[in-house]
C-alpha positions in Angstrom: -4.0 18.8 -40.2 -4.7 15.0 -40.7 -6.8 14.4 -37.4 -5.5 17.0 -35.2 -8.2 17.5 -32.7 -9.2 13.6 -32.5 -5.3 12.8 -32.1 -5.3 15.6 -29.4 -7.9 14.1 -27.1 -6.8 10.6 -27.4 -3.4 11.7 -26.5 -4.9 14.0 -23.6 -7.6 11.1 -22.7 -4.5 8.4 -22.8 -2.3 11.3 -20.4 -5.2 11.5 -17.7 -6.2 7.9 -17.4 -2.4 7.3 -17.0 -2.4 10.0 -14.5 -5.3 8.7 -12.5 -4.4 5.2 -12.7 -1.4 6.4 -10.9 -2.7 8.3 -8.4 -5.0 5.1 -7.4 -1.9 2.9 -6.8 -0.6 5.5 -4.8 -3.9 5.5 -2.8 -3.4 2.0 -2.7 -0.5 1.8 -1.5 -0.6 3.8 1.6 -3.9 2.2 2.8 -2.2 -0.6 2.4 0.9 0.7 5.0 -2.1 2.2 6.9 -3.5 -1.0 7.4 0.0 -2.5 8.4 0.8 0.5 10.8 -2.4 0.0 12.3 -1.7 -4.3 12.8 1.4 -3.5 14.7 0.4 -0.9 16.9 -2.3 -3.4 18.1 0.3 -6.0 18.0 2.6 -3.6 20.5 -0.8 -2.7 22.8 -1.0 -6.7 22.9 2.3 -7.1 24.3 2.8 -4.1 27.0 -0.4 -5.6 28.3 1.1 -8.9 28.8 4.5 -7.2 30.2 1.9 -5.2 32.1 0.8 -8.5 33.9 4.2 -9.8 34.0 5.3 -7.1 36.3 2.4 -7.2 38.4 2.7 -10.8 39.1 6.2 -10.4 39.9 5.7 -7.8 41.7 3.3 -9.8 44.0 5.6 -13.1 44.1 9.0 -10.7 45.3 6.4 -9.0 48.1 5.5 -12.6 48.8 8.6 -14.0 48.7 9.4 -10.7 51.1 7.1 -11.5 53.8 7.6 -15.6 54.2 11.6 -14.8 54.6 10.1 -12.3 57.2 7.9 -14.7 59.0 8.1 -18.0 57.9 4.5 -18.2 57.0 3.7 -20.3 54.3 0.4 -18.2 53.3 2.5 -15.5 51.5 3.9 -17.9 49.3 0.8 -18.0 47.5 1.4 -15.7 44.9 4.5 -17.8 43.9 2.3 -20.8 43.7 -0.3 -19.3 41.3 2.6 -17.7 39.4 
């Protein structure tokens, strides 16, 4: 037995930090997509806020719009000024 216990844990040392390096790239890896998931869904809050305000400003030029054809007074055209 020409170094079997030394060659044995060097083999089984070699095994686990291979196995442990591994598992930290996995780790890694996924906090890395956790960090991307986490960009977009602020990204996709960002823009239903602005659709959010797009429809409500529309929604305030059409009623507007609605009451000038109604009575020909120019204050309800406002909203499509400012819009």
């Amino acid at each position: 037995m020409r170094g079997g216990l030394t060659r044995r844990m060097v083999i089984a040392s070699a095994l686990l930090a291979l196995l442990t390096s591994a598992a930290f790239a996995v780790l890694l890896l996924a906090i890395r997509d956790q960090r991307n998931s986490a960009q977009l869904a602020l990204h996709s809050q960002e823009v239903l806020a602005a659709a959010n305000r797009v429809e409500r400003l529309l929604v305030d030029i059409e009623t507007g719009t609605r009451g000038y054809l109604l009575t020909g007074e120019d204050r309800f055209l406002q909203p499509a000024h400012a819009g």
